[in-house]
C-alpha positions as CSV (number, residue, x, y, z in Angstrom):
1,X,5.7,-8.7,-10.1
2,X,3.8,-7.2,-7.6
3,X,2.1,-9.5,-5.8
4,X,0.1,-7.9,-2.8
5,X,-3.6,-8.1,-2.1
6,X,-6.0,-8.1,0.4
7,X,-5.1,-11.4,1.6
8,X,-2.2,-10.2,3.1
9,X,-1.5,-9.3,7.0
10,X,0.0,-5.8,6.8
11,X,2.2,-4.8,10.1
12,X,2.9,-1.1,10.2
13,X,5.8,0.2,11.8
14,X,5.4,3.6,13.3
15,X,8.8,4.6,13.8
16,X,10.1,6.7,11.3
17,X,12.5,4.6,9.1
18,X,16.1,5.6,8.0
19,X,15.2,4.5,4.0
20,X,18.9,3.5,3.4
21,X,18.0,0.3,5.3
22,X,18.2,-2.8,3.0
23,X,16.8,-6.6,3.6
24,X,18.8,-7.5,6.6
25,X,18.2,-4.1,8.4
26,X,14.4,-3.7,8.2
27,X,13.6,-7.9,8.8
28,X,16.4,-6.7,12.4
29,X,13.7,-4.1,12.8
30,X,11.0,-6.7,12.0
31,X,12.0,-9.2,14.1
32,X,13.7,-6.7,17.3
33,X,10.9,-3.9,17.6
34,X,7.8,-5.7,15.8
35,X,8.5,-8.9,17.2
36,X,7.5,-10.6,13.8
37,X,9.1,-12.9,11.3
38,X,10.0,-11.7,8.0
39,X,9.8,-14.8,6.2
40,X,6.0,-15.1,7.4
41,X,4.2,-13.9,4.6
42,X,3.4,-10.7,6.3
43,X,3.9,-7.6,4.9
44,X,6.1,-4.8,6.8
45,X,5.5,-1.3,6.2
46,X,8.2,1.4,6.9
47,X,8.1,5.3,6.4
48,X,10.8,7.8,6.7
49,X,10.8,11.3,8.6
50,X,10.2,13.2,5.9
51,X,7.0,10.8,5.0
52,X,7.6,11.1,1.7
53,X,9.4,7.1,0.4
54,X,8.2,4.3,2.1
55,X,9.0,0.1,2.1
56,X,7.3,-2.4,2.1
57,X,8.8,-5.8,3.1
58,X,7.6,-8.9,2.2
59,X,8.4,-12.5,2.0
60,X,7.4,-14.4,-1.6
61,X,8.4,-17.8,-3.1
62,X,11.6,-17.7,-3.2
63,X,12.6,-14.8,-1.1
64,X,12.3,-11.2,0.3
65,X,10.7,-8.4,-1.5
66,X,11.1,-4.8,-1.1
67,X,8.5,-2.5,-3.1
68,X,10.1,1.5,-2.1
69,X,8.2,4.3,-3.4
70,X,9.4,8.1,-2.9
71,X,6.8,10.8,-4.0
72,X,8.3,13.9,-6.1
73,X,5.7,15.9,-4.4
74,X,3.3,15.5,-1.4
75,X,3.8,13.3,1.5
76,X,1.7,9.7,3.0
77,X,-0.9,10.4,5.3
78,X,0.3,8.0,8.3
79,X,-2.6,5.4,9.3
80,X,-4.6,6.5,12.2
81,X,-3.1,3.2,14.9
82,X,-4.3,3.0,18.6
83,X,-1.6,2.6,21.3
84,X,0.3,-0.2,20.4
85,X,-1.6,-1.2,17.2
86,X,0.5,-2.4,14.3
87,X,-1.8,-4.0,12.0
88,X,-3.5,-2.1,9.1
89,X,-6.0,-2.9,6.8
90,X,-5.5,-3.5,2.5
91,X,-7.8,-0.9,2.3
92,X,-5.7,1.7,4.7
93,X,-2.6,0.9,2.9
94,X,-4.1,1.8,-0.6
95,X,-5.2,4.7,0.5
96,X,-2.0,6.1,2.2
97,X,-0.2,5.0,-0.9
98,X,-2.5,6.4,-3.6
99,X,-2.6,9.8,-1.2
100,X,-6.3,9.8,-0.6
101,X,-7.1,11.2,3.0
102,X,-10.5,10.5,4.2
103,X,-11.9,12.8,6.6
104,X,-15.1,11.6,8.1
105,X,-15.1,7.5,8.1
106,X,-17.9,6.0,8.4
107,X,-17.6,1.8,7.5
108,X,-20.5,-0.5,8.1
109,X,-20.2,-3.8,10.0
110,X,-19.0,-6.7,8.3
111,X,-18.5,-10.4,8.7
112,X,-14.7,-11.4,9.3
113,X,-13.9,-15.0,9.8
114,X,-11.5,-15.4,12.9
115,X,-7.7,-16.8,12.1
116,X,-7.1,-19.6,14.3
């Protein structure tokens, strides 16, 4: 069941992603080059060259998780990250995976409560 919501911490990695890479490959690239842990309820988002499959690996009850996607036509618009960024937004990933491209972005202030 697909399980992800806007709850989640998503962690983007901006590499382009061989997509023949299973569990134990992407939580290497997970824990090597994002310096994260796969089992922490985070979600991992990976994207090939081509930008047309991406991954998503995440850590439920139970186990790990992958949700791939490949698009028959058309490619993801890659999130716009400052240097060294990783972290995306629900709102960001829904977007790139429903194929909507914003060009102007405009988002009012909001209150976020701080993680401790």
């Amino acid at each position: 069941m697909f399980s992800l919501s806007s709850g989640h911490d998503f962690q983007y990695y901006a590499s382009p992603c061989d997509m023949r890479k299973g569990f134990d490959s992407l939580c290497g690239i997970v824990r090597h080059e994002l310096r994260g842990e796969p089992c922490s309820g985070q979600v991992f988002i990976f994207i090939n060259k081509p930008r047309n499959t991406t991954k998503l690996l995440h850590w439920e009850a139970g186990g790990l998780v992958i949700y791939h996607k490949r698009l028959e036509k058309g490619t993801f618009a890659l999130p716009k990250l400052k240097a060294g960024q990783t972290q995306i937004s629900w709102a960001d990933l829904v977007l790139m995976i429903e194929g909507i491209t914003i060009e102007k972005i405009v988002q009012k202030p909001r209150f976020h409560l701080k993680k401790t």
